[in-house]
N, C-alpha and C positions, 0 to 999 in steps of 0.2 A: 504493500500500500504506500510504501516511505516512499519505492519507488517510483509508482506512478504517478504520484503529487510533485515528485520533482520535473518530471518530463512534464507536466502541467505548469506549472513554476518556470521551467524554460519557455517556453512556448509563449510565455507572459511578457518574458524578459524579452525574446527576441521583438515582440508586437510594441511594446514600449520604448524600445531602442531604436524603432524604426519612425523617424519624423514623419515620412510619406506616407506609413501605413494610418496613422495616427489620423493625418489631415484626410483621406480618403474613408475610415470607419465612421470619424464625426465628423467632420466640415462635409459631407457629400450631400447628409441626409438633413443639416441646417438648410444649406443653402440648395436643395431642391424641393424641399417642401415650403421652402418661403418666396422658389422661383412660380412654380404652379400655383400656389394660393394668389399671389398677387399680378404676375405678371401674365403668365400664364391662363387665361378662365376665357370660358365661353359667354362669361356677361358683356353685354356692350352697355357703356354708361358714357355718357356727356358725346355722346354724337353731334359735329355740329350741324346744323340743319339750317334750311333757306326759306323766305316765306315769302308769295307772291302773292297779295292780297288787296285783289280786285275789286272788295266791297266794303273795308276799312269800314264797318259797323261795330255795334259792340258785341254783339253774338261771336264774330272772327277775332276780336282784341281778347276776349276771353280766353279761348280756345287756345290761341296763344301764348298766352300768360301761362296757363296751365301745362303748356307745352315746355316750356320755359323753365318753369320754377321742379321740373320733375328731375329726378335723377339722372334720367336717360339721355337728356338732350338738352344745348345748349344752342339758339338763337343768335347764329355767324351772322347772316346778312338778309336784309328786305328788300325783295329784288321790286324791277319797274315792266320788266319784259320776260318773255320765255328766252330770250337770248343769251340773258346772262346766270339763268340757269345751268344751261348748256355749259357757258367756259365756268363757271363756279364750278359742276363738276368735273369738267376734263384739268381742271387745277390742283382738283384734289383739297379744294375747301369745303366741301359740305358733304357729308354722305345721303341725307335725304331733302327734296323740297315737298314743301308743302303748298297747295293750291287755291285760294276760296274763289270761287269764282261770284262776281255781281252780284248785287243785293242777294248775300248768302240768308242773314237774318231772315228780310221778308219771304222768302222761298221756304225757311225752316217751321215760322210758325203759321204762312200763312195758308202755305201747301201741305204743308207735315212732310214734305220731301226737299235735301238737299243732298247735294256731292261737293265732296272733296276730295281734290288731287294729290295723291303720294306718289312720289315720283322718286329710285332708290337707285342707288348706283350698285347694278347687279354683278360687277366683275368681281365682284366675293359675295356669291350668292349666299351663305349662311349670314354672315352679317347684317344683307340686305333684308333678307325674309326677317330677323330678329326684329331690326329698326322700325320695321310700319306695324310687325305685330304692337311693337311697344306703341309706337300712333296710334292703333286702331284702339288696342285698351284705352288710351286715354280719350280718345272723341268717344268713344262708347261709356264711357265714365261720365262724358258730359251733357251725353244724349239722356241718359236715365237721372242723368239729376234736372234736367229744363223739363223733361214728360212729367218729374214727380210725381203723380199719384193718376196720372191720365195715365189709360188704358186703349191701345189700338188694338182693333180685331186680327186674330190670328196671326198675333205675334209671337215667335216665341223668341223667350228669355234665357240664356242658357245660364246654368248655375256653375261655376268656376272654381273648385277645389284645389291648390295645389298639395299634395301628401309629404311628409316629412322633409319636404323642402319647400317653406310657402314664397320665400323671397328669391328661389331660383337661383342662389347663390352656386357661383361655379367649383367652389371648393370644397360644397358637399360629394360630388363626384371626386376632384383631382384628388385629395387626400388619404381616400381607401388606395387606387390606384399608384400614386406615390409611394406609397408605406409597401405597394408589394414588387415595384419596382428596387427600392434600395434593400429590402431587407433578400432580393434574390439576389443585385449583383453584389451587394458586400458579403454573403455570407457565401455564396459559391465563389466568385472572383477569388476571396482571401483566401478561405479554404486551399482550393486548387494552386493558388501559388504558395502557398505556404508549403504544401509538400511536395511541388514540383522545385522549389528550393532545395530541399534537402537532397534530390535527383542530381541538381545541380553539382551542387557540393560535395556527393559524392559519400555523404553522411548518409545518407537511406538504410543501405544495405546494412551499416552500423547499427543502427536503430533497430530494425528488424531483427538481429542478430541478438540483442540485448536479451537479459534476461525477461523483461517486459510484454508478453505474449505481441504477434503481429497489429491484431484487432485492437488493441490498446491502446498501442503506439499514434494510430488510424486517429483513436477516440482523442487522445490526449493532445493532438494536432486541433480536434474542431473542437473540443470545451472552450478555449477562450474566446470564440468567435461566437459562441452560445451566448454568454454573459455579454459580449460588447456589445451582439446583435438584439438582444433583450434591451441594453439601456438605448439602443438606436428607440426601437419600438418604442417608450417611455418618453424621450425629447421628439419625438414626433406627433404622439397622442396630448405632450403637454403645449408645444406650439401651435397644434389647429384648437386646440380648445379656448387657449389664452389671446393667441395673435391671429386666427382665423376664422374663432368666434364658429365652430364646427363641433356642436355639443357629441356628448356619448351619449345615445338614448337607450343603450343594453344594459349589461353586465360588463364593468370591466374586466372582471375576474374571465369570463368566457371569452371577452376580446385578447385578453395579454393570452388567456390558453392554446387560442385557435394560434395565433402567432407565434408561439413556441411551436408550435407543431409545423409550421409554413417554417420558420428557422432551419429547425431538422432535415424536411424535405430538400432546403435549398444548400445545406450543409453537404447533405448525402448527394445533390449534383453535382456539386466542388468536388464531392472526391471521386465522383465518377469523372469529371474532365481532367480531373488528375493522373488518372490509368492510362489517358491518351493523349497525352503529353508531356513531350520532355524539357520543357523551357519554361521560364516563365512569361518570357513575351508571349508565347504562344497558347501558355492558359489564360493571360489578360485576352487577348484577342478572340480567341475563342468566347470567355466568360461574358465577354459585348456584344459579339457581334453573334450570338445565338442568342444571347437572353435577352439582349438588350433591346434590340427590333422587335423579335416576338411580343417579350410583354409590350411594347407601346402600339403592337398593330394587334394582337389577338388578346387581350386581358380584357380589352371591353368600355376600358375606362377614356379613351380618344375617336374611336370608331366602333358601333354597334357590332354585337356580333352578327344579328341573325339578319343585316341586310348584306353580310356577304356572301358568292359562293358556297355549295355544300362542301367542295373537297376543301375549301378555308376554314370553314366552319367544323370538318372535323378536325383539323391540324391546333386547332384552337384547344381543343380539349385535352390535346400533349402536352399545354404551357401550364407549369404550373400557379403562376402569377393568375391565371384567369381565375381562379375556385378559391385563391383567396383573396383576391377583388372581392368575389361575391359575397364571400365569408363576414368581410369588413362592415361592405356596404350597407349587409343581410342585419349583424350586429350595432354595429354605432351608428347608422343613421336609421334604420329603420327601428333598433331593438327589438328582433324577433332573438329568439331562445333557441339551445341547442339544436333542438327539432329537426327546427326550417333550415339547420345549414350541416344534419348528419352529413348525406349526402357527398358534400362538400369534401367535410371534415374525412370521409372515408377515403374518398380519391386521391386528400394528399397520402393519409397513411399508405396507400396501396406504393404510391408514387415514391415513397422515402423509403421503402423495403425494398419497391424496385431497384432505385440505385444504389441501397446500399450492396444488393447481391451482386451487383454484376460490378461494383465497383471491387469486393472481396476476392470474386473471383479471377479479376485482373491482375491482385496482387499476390494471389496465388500462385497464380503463371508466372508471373517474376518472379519469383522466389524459387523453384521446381531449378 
């Protein structure tokens, strides 16, 4: 036992000694969960917008105002013509105008029908589609506050719930996704280079050799990477809650769980790209450029899954970052219970037994 807490104790020393490894375990997971929370997100806020407003009543100043004073958008320029709509956009000063046309007022109440023009610069059509959604809410806010208590035939009303996200905020998304980003490439990346070091150095076969059982030796490599990658998981659940304002609506206790177990999983990759590689540039390179694209194109948390292809959509279910995305999502923002995320939770175990076998029996054959 003296023994194997000293190969643990090494392992500590080597991780502590090393400045780079240090800045990549904690500075990666600071500054990428504070890159996605803020700069990073699918909200659009303070767009500037253009107004062309042909009928300069108070119905349209309203409207305006309220256009104005909202989160989303900010009131660049009051145009006189469609022309300079036109170069506002191709400028790149406004991403949306807005249109009244002539006696907009007496049209609204004296018709009960008006229109107005949203005009959206579609060469980034998610943006565009986002921006007049946000418009339309807001003339639609203003429509049922002027009806007040009048009732037109066969209208309907729709009723507008948003569920466990009612502000739409983008780092209820980025943050599960984030957290299973870094906690896969720090715990496999370090892993797999930490024993394709020893490769290096030519210490391996030492080790092995040791009185220390093989599997040990294996284990006493990934424990420190256990503990770092657990206080990762900790300053990241404590940053979106304090600086991203992304409450926990579960169980922490089930959340920090399920993360242990994704740790594991992502531990037991490392040492499975450890068996197939003899360098460490070549397990950094590997650790990225398999994990790293995967989770951000099939995890779920940047691009849907089920609006891709089916042979994408099965490729998806290899990654282990997907199942605990959902794991996260399932837990801290929604708070559902073990239950609703067995499922989940069984795929990685299958997933972490897989690589720990075939990672074992690699180092079998090396050893033979």
């Amino acid at each position: 036992m003296k023994l194997f807490l000293a190969f643990i104790t090494k392992e500590f020393k080597h991780i502590l000694r090393d400045t780079r490894t240090l800045i990549i375990l904690f500075g990666m997971p600071i500054v990428q969960i504070i890159l996605f929370g803020f700069a990073l997100t699918n909200e659009v806020k303070d767009s500037r917008i253009g107004i062309l407003d042909y009928s300069k009543d108070e119905a349209s100043r309203q409207i305006i105002q309220e256009l104005d004073a909202s989160r989303y958008f900010d009131v660049e320029a009051n145009f006189s013509s469609p022309q300079q709509i036109d170069q506002a956009f191709k400028e790149g000063r406004i991403r949306l105008a807005v249109v009244f046309p002539a006696h907009f007022r007496h049209s609204l109440f004296q018709q009960n029908t008006a229109s107005i023009q949203l005009i959206a610069d579609a060469s980034d059509p998610n943006t565009a589609t986002t921006v007049v959604n946000y418009a339309s809410s807001i003339l639609k806010s203003y429509q049922d506050e002027v009806l007040g208590e009048q009732t037109l035939p066969y209208t309907i009303q729709p009723e507008i719930r948003m569920l466990y996200n009612p502000q739409l905020k983008g780092a209820y998304n980025f943050v599960p996704g984030v957290m299973a980003m870094i906690l896969l490439l720090i715990s496999a990346m370090m892993t797999s280079i930490a024993i394709v070091r020893e490769k290096e150095l030519g210490t391996m076969e030492v080790l092995l050799v040791s009185p220390v059982p093989p599997i040990l030796v294996i284990v006493t490599k990934a424990i420190p990477y256990v503990l770092l990658s657990f206080i990762n998981v900790s300053t990241i659940l404590i940053l979106s809650v304090n600086l991203l304002d992304v409450p926990i609506q579960g169980s922490l206790l089930l959340l920090l769980g399920e993360s242990m177990l994704f740790i594991f999983a992502a531990l037991a990759l490392g040492l499975f790209i450890s068996t197939i590689t003899n360098s460490q540039q070549v397990a950094m390179l590997a650790s990225l450029m398999v994990l790293l694209l995967p989770t951000l194109i099939f995890s779920g948390f940047m691009f849907p899954i089920e609006n891709m292809p089916k042979p994408m959509q099965f490729i998806s279910n290899l990654i282990p970052s997907k199942w605990y995305f959902f794991i996260v999502r399932d837990v801290m923002i929604k708070g559902l219970g073990f239950k609703s995320v067995l499922k989940e939770s069984l795929i990685l175990v299958a997933m972490t037994i897989g690589f720990v076998l075939i990672a074992l029996k690699n180092y079998k054959t090396r050893l033979e």
